[in-house]
C-alpha positions as CSV (number, residue, x, y, z in Angstrom):
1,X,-10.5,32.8,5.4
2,X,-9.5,32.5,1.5
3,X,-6.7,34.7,1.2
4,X,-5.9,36.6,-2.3
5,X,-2.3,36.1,-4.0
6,X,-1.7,39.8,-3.2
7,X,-2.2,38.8,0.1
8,X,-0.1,36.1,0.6
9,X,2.6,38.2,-1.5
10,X,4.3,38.0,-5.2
11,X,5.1,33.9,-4.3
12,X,2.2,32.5,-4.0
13,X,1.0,33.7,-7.5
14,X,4.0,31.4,-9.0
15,X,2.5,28.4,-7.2
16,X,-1.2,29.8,-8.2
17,X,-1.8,27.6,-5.2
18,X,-4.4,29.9,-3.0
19,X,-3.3,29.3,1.1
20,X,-6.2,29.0,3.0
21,X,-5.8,30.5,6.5
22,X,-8.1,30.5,9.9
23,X,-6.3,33.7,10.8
24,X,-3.3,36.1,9.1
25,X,-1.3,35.5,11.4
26,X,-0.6,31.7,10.7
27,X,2.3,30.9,9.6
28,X,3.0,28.8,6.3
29,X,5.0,26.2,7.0
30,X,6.0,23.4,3.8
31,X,5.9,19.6,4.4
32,X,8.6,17.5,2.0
33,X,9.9,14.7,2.0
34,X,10.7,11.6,-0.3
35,X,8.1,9.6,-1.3
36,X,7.3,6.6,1.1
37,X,8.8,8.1,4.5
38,X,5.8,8.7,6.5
39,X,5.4,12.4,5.1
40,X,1.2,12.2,4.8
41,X,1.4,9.7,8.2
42,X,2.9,13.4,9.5
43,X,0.6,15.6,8.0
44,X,-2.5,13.5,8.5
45,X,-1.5,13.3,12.4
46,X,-0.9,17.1,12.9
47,X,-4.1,18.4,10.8
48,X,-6.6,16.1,11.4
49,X,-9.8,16.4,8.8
50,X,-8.9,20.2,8.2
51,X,-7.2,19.6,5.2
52,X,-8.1,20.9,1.6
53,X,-7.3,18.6,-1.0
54,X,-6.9,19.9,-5.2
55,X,-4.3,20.0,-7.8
56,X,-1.1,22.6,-8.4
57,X,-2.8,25.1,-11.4
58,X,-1.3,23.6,-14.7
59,X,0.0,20.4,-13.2
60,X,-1.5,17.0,-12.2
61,X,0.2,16.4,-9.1
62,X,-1.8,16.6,-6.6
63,X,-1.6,19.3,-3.7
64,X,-3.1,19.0,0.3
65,X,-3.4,22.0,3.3
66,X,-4.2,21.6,6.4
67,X,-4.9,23.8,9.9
68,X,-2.9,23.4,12.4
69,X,-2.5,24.6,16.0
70,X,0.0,24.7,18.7
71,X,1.0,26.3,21.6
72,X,-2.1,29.4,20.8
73,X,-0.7,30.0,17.3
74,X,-2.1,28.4,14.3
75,X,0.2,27.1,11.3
76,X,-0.8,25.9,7.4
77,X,0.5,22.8,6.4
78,X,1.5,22.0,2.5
79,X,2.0,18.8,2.6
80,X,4.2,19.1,-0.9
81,X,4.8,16.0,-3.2
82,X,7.1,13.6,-2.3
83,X,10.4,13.9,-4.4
84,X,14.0,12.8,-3.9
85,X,15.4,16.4,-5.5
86,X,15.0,20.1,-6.2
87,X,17.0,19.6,-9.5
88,X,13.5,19.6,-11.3
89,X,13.8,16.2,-13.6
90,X,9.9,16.3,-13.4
91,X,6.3,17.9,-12.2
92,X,6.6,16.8,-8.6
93,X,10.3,18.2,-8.4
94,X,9.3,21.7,-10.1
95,X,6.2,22.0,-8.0
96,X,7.8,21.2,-5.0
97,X,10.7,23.5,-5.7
98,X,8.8,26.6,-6.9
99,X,6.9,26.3,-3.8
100,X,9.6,26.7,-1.6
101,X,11.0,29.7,-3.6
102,X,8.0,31.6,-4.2
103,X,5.2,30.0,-2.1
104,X,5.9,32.2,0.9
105,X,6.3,29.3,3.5
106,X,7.9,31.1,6.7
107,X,9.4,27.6,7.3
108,X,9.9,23.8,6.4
109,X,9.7,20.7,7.9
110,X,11.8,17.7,5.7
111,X,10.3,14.3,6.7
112,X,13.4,11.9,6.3
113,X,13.3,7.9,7.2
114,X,15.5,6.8,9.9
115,X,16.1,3.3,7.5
116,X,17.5,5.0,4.9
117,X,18.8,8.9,6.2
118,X,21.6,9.2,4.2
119,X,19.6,8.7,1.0
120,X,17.2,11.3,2.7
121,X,19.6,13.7,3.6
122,X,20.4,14.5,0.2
123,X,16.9,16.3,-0.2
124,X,17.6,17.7,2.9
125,X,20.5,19.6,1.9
126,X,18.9,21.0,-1.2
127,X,16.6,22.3,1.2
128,X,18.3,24.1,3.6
129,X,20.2,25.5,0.3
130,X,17.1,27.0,-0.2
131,X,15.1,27.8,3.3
132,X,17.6,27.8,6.5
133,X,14.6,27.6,8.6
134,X,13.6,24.1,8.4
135,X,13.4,21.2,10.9
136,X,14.4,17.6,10.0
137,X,11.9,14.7,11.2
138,X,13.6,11.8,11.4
139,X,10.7,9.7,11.0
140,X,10.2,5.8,11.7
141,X,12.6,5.5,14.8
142,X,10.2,2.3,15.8
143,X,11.2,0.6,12.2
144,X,15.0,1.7,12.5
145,X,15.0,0.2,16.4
146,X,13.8,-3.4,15.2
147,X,16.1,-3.2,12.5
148,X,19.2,-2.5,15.0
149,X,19.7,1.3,13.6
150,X,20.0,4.0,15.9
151,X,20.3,7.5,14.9
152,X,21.8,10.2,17.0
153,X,19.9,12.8,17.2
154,X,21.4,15.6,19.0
155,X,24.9,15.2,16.8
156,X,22.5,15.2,13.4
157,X,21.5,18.4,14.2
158,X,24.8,19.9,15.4
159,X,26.5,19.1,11.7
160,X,23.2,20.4,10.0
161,X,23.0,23.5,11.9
162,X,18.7,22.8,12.4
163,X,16.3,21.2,14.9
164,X,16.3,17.4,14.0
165,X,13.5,16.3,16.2
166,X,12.9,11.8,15.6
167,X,9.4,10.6,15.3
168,X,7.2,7.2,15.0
169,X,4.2,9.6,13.6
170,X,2.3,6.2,12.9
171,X,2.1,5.9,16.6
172,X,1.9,10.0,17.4
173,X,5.6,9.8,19.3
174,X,7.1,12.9,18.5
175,X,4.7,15.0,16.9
176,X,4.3,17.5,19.7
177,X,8.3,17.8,19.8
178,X,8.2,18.4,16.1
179,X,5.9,21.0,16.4
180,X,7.6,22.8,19.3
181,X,10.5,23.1,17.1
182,X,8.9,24.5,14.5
183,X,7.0,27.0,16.7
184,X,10.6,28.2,18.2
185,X,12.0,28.6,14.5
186,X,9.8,30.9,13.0
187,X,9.1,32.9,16.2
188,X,13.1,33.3,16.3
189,X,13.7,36.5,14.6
190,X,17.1,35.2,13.2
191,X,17.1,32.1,11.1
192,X,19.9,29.5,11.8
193,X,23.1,28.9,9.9
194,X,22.7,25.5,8.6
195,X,25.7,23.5,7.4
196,X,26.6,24.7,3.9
197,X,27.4,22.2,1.3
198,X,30.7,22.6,-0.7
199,X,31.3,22.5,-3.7
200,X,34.6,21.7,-6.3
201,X,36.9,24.7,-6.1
202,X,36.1,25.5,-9.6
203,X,32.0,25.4,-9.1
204,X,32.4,27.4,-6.1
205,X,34.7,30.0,-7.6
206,X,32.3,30.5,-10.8
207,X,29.5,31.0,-7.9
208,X,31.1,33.3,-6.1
209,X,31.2,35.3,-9.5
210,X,27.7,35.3,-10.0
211,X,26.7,35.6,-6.1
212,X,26.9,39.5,-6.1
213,X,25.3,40.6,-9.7
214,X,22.6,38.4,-8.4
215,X,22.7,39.7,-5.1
216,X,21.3,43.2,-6.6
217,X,18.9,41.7,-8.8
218,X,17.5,38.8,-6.6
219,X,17.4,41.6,-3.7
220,X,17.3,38.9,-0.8
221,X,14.4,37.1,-2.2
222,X,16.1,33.6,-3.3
223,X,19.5,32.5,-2.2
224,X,22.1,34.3,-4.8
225,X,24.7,31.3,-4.1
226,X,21.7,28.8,-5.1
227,X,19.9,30.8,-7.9
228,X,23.8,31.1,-9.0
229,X,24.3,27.1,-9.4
230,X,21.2,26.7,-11.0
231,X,21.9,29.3,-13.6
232,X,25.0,27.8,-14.5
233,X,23.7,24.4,-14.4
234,X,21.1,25.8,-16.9
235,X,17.6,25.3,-15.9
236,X,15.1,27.1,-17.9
237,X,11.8,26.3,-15.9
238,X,13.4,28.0,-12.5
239,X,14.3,31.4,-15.2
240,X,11.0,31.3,-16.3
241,X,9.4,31.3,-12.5
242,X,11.8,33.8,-11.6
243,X,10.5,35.8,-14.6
244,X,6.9,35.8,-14.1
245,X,7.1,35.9,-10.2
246,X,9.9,38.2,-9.4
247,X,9.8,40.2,-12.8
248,X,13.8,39.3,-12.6
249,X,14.2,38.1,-16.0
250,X,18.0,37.0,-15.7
251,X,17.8,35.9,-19.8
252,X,17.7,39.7,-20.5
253,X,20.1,40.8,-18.2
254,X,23.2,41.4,-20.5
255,X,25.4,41.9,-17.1
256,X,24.4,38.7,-15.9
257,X,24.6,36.9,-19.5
258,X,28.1,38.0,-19.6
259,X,29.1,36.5,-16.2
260,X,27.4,33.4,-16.7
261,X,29.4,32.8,-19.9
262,X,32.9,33.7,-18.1
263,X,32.0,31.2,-15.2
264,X,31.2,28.7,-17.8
265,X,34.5,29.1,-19.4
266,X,36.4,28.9,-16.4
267,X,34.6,25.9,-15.4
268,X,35.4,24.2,-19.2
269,X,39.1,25.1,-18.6
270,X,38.6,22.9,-15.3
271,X,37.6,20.2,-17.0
272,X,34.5,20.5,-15.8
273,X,31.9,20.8,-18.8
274,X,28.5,22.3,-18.5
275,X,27.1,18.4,-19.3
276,X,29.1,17.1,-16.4
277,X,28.4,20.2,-13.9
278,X,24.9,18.6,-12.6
279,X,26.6,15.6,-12.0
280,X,29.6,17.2,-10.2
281,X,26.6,19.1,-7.9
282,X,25.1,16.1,-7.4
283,X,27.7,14.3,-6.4
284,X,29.3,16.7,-4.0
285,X,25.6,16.4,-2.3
286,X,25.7,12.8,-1.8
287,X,29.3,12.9,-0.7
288,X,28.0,15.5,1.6
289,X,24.9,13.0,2.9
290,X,27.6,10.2,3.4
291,X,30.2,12.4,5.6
292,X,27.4,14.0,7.6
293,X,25.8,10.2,8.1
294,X,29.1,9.2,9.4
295,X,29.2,8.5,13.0
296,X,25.3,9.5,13.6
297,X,24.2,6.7,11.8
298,X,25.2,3.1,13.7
299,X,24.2,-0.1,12.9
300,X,24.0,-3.3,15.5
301,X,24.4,-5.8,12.8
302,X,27.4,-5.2,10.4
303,X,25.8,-7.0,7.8
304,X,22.9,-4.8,7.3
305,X,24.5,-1.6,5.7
306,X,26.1,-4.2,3.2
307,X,23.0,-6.0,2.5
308,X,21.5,-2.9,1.5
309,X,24.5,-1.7,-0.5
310,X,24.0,-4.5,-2.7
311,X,20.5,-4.5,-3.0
312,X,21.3,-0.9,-3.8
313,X,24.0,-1.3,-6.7
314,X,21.5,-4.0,-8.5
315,X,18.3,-1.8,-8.3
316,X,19.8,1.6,-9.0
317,X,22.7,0.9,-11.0
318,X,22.8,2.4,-14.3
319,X,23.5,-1.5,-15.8
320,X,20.6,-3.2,-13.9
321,X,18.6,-0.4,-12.8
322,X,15.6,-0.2,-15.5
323,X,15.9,-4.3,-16.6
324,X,15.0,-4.6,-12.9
325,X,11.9,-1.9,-13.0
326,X,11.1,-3.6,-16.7
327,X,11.1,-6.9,-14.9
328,X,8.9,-5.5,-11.9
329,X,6.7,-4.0,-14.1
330,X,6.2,-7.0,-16.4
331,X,5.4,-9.2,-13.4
332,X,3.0,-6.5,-12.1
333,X,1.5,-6.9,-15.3
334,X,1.5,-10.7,-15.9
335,X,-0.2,-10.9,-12.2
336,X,-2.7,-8.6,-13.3
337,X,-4.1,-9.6,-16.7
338,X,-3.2,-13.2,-16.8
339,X,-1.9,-14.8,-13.3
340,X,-4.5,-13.5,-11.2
341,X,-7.1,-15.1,-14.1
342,X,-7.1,-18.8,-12.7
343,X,-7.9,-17.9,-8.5
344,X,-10.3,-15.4,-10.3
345,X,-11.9,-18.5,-12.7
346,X,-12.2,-20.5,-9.3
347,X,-14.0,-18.1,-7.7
348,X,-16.1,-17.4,-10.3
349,X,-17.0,-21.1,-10.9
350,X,-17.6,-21.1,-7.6
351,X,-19.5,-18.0,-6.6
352,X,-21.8,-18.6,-10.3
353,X,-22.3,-21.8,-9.0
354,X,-24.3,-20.3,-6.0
355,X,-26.3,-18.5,-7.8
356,X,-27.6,-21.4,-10.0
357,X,-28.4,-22.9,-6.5
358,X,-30.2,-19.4,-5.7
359,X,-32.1,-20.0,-9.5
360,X,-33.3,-23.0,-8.1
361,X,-34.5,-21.9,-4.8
362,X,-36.4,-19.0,-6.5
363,X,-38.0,-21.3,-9.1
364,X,-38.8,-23.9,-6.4
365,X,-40.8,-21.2,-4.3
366,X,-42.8,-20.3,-7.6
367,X,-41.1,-16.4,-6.5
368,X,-41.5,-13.8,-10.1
369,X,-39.7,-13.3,-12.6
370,X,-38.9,-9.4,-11.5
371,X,-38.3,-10.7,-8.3
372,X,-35.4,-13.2,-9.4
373,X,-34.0,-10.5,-11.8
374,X,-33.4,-7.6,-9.3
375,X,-32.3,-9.9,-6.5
376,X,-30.4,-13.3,-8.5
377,X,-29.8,-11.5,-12.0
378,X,-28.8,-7.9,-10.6
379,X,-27.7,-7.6,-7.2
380,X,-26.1,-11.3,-6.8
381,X,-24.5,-11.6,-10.5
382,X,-23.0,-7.9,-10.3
383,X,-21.5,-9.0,-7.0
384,X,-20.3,-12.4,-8.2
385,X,-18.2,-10.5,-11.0
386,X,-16.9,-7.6,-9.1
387,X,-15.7,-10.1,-6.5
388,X,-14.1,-12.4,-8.6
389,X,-12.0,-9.8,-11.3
390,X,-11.2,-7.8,-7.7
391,X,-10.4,-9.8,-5.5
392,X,-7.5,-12.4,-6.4
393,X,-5.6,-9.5,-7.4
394,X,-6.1,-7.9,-4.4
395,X,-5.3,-11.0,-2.8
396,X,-2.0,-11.4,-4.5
397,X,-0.5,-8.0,-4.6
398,X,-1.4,-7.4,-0.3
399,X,0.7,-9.9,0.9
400,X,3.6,-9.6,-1.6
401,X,4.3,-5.6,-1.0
402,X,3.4,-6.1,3.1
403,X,6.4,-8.4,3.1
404,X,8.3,-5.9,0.9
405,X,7.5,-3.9,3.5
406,X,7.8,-5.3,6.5
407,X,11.5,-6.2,5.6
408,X,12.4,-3.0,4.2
409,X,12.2,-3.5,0.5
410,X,9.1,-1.6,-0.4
411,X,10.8,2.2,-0.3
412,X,13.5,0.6,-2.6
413,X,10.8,-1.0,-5.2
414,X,9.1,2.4,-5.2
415,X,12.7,4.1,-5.7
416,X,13.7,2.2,-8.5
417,X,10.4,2.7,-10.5
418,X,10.8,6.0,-9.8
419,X,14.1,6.7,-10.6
420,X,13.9,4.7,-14.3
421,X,10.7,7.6,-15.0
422,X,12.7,10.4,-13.9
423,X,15.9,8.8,-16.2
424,X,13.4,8.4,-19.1
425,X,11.6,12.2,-18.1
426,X,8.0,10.5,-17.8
427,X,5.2,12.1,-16.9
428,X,3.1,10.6,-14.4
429,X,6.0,8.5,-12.7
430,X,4.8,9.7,-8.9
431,X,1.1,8.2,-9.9
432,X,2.6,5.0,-11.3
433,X,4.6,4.0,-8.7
434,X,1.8,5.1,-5.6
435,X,-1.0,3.2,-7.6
436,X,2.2,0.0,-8.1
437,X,3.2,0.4,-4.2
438,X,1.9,2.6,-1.8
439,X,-2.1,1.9,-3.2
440,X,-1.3,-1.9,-3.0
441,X,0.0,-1.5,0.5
442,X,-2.9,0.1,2.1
């Protein structure tokens, strides 16, 4: 049944997403991930065709929900947009982040790529900031085997403090683990203590100011250490969701004001301005990733973590970063309007060649004029010119980004176009780089 907002309490209303449930008691659970780890692979697998497809109220990205059942009890899958952050550089970020604050999931499942988990992990962390009971899917163990990684499993989730259940969802392994996991989180009437990521002295102190005026205002519905960090990394768009959902206007509060200017101060006299304190937080997360990656990560080939630390520096880099994606992009382009133009002139010449030969035949059985319009004319010539504009760039683009793929290069071409839109704050940059990669792949 379509439940109301009242009905699925004061967080769903932020979202304005309604959560459709078989039953009340279903639980909510939230799907993230970053973009190209399997996440809809997961969700597809688990839900089947129940699924209800739409867009977040206000926003273009676009939004999925499906049923779910295991072990007698039924569960809702959001499959949320794929995003490499909570820090809420764009729609995907914000909608994904919101949801998890106010959406009234009773859990999480973060889908992570056993290539790459240490670039994962980051989201991960800002997760479980945010919702201790979530399970970590480490997703494509089959692509991480015939690249010579192995992840361990069991020591992953002994420094995260979680479940960390590994999957190949493409070929179903692991999906009935991951949702036994799930099933014995949120039946557990005490959530877990994950690992807790920490901070410079001087951010953690100015939290620990904040923590307990929050702590009264927030009254256990958001994380008071977390909501603390974002306030005094300043970010308007999570104050003005706390405002219209929790009627927790932290703006007005004078108290609250007060201590964030203190903190701020204290955190200046550190030498840490508020300018650099998002990148302090961000890199005390990826330091974080690194140390937990350490040890539970090995590779059988030495060369292939250096490989991709290259790639990595000339694709990400702040120097080489966007010329790359500009580069990319301009090739996408050239391919498009004018490379693919000669295969498509060949076929063409070829395929309108045919249907002279077709003229002939109709003319040579005396057939009418109608006849030979509908059929030669209409049917044939609209074919001809769909199939020659479609299908050499089709042609081109498949076997280019299945290589990408197959050798591991595709989830970095979709980063770095990515990551250049969420440098320049563009809107859109999720559908870009899906219609650039992920479209071109399937």
């Amino acid at each position: 049944m379509g439940l109301t907002k009242a009905s699925t309490g004061a967080g769903a209303a932020d979202s304005g997403l309604t959560i459709v449930k078989c039953s009340p008691e279903d639980a909510v659970i939230a799907l993230a991930g970053n973009p190209n780890v399997g996440k809809s692979t997961v969700f597809n697998a688990l839900t089947g065709m129940r699924q209800h497809t739409g867009n977040w109220p206000g926003k273009t990205v676009g939004s999925a929900q499906g049923q779910c059942e295991h072990g007698g009890r039924g569960y809702v899958l959001v499959d949320l947009p794929g995003t490499y952050s909570l820090m809420a550089h764009s729609a995907e970020e914000e909608v994904a982040r919101d949801f998890l604050c106010f959406g009234g999931a009773e859990g999480a499942v973060v889908v992570c790529d056993a290539t790459c988990l240490e670039r994962n992990l980051n989201l991960v962390l800002q997760t479980l900031e945010l919702e201790p009971r979530t399970v970590v899917c480490v997703n494509l163990l089959d692509e991480a085997e015939k690249k010579g990684i192995r992840v361990d499993l069991k020591a992953l989730s002994a420094r995260l403090g979680v479940p960390v259940v590994g999957a190949a969802a493409a070929r179903g392994e692991g999906l009935d683990a991951l949702m036994d996991a799930v099933a014995t989180l949120t039946a557990d009437p005490e959530p877990p203590a994950p690992m807790e990521v920490r901070y410079l002295a001087s951010i953690e102190r100015a939290a620990a100011v904040l923590a307990p005026l929050l702590r009264e205002r927030l009254g256990g519905r958001l994380p008071e250490r977390w909501v603390a960090l974002r306030l005094l990394d300043d970010d308007p768009s999570l104050l003005d969701a706390l405002a219209d959902t929790l009627d927790c206007d932290l703006r007005a509060d004078e108290a609250v004001q007060a201590a964030v200017a203190s903190a701020l101060a204290e955190l200046e006299a550190a030498g840490v301005g508020r300018e650099a304190l998002k990148d302090r937080i961000v890199s005390c997360l990826v330091l974080a990733a690194e140390d937990v990656c350490n040890d539970v990560v090995t590779y059988q080939r030495e060369d292939y973590e250096r490989r991709d630390r290259r790639l990595d520096k000339i694709l990400t880099s702040r120097a080489t970063g966007i010329p790359v994606m500009l580069l990319l992009l301009a090739g996408v382009f050239w391919l498009t309007i004018t490379g693919a133009n000669y295969p498509s002139q060949l076929l063409s010449d070829g395929l309108f060649w045919v249907q002279d030969r077709l003229t002939d035949l109709f003319t040579y059985f005396n057939a009418p004029d109608w006849l030979h319009g509908a059929l030669v004319l209409g049917v044939y010539r609209v074919l001809a010119w769909v199939v020659s504009v479609m299908l050499p760039p089709m042609a081109i683009f498949f076997p280019i980004f299945t290589l990408l793929e197959d050798f591991g290069y595709l989830p970095r071409v979709a980063f770095v176009l990515d990551h250049a839109f969420q440098k320049a704050k563009a809107c859109g940059k999720q559908a870009l780089t899906m219609c650039l990669v992920d479209i071109c792949t399937h």
